[in-house]
C-alpha positions as CSV (number, residue, x, y, z in Angstrom):
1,X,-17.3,214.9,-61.9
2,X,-19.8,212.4,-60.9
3,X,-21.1,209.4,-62.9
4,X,-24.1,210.5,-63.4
5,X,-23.1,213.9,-65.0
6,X,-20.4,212.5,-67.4
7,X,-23.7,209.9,-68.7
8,X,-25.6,212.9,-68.3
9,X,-23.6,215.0,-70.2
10,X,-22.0,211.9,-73.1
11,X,-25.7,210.9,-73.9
12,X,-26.8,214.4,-75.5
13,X,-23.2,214.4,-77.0
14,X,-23.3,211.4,-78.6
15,X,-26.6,211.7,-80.5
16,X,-25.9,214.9,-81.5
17,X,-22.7,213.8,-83.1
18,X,-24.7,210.7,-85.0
19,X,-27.1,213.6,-85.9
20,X,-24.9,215.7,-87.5
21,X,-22.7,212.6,-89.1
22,X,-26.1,211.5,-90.9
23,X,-27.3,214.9,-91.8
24,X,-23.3,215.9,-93.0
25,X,-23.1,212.7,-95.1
26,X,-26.4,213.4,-96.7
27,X,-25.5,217.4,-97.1
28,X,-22.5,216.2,-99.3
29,X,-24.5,214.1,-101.7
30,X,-26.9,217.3,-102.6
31,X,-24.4,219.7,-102.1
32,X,-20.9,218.7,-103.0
33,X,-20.5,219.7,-106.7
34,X,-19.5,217.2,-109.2
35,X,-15.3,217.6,-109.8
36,X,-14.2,218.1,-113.3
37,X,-12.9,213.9,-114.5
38,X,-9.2,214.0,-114.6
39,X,-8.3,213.9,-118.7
40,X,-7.7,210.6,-120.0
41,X,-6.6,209.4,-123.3
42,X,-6.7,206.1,-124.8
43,X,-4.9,204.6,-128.1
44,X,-6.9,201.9,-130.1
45,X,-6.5,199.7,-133.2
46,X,-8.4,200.9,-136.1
47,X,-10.7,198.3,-137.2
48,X,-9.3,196.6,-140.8
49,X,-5.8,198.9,-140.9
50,X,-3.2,197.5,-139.3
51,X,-1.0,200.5,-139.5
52,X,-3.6,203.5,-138.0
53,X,-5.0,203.6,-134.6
54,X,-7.8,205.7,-133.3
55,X,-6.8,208.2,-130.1
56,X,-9.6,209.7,-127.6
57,X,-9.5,211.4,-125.1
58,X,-12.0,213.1,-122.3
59,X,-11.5,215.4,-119.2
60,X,-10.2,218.2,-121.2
61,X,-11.8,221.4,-121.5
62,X,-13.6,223.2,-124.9
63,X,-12.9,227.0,-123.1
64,X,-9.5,226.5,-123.6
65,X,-8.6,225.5,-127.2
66,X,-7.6,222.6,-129.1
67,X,-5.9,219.6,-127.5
68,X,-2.6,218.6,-129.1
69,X,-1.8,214.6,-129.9
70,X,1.7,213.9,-130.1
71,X,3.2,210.5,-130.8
72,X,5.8,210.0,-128.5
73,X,7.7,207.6,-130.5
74,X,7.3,209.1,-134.2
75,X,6.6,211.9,-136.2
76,X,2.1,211.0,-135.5
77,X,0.2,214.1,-134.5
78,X,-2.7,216.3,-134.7
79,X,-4.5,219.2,-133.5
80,X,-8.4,218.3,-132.2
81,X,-11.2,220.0,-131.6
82,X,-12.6,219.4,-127.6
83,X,-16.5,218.9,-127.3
84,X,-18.7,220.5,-124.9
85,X,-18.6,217.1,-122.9
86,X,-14.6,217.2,-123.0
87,X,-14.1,214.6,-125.2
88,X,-11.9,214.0,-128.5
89,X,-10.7,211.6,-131.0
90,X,-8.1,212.0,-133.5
91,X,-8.6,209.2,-136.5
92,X,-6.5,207.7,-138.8
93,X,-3.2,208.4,-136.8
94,X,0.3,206.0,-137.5
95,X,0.1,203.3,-135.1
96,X,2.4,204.2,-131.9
97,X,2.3,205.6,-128.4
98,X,0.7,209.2,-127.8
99,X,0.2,212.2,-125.3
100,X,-2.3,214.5,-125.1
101,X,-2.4,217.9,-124.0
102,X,-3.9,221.5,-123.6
103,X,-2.3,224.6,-123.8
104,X,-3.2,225.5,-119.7
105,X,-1.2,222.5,-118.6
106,X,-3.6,219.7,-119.0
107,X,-2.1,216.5,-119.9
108,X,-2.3,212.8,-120.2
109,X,-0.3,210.0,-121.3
110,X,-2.5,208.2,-123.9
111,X,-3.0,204.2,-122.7
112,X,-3.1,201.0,-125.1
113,X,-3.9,197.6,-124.6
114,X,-4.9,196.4,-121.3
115,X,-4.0,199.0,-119.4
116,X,-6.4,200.7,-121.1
117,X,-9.0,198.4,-120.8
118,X,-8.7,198.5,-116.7
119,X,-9.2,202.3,-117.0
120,X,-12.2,202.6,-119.1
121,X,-13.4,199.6,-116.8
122,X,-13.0,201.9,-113.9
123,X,-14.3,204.4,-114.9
124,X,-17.5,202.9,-116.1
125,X,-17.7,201.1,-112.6
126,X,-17.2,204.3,-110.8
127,X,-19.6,206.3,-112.5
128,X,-22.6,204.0,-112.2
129,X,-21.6,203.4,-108.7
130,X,-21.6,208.0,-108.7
131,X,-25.4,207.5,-110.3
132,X,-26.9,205.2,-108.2
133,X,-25.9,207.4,-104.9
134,X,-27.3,210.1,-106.3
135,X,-30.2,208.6,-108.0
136,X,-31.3,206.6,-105.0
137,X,-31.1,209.6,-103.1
138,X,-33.3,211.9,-104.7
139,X,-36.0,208.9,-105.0
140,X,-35.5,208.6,-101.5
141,X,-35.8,212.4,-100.7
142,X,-38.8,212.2,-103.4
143,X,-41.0,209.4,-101.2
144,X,-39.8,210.1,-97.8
145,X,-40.6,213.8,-98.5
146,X,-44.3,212.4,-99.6
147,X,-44.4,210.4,-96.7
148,X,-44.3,207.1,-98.1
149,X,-41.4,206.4,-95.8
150,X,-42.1,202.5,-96.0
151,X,-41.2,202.1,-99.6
152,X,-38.3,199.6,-100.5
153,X,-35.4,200.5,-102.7
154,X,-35.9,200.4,-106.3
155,X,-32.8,200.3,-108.4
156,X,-33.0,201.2,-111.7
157,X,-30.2,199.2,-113.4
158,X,-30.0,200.3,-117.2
159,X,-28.9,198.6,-119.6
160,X,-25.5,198.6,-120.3
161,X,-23.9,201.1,-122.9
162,X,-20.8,201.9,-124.8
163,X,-18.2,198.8,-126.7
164,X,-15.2,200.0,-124.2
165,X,-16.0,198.4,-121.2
166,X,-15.6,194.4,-120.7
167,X,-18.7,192.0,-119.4
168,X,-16.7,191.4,-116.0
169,X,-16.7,195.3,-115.5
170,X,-20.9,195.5,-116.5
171,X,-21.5,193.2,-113.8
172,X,-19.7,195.6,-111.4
173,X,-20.7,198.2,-112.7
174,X,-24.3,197.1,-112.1
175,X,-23.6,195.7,-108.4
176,X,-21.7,198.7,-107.7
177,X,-25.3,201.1,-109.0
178,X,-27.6,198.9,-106.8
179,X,-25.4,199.1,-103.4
180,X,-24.6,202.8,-104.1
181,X,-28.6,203.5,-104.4
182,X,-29.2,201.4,-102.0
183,X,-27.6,202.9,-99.2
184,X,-28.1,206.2,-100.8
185,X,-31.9,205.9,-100.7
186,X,-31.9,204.6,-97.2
187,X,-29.6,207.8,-95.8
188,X,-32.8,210.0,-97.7
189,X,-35.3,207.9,-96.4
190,X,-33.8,208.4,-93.1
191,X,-33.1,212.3,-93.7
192,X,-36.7,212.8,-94.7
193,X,-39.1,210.4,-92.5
194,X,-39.6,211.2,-89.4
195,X,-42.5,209.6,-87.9
């Protein structure tokens, strides 16, 4: 094969395979549904009573049943009700270490202290940084669809919510939101404008 065929030939390839990167990146963020969180479950002081803590849980699911809280180094325990968000929280338990579970299999070990603090700091991070990418993609979609396709990213930070996560993770939380829209809105913009 000559030169000129194999450039003849690459060229077509190569911009077809950037074509269909772009447009198979962008495909996943409208089409890929959301996965189910993996259950969690955290143990934590109860405010004024030194002896009872406070376990919660989430990622568990209402459909099937009641999730079980055993303490793992006691007699502790209770049966809770799941929410439709698949959340729980069993009150006025003896202070100790717990596990959590469902009847189909679903478990979790229940985390105190700091290592609980890391995880509900990572999982606030990694769900604002989920919102922004989608959030700055359908914006995108919205304007590039309209044809405003010279519009400049507009992140919508909101205020931080919730008494679980620390100020270090807010911040990344909120720098995580504005690069995840960010480039999310751009791939749209992209996707959607074609003059």
């Amino acid at each position: 094969m000559n030169k000129r065929t194999r450039t003849t030939l690459f060229v077509p390839l190569a911009v077809c395979s950037l074509a269909l990167g772009s447009a198979t990146a962008a495909s996943a963020m409208t089409t890929t549904p959301q996965a189910a969180p993996a259950a969690q479950c955290f143990v934590e002081a109860k405010a004024n009573d030194a002896t009872k803590v406070v376990v919660t849980g989430e990622g568990f699911d209402k459909t099937k049943g009641k999730v079980t809280v055993d303490q793992t180094d006691g007699d502790g325990g209770s049966l809770v009700t799941v929410g439709a968000d698949g959340k729980f929280s069993a009150l006025d338990l003896p202070v100790g270490k717990y596990a959590a579970s469902q009847s189909d299999g679903t478990k979790a070990t229940c985390l105190g202290g700091q290592e609980a603090q890391d995880a509900v700091n990572k999982n606030f991070i990694d769900n604002e940084r989920k919102r922004g990418a989608r959030e700055g993609f359908a914006d995108g979609r919205e304007l590039g669809q309209s044809g405003a396709c010279k519009e400049e990213p507009k992140p919508k930070v909101k205020p931080n919510q919730g008494l679980t996560a620390d100020n270090e993770a807010k911040k990344k939380a909120d720098e995580a939101y504005t690069k995840a829209y960010t480039a999310a809105f751009g791939t749209a913009i992209k996707q959607y404008c074609t003059d």
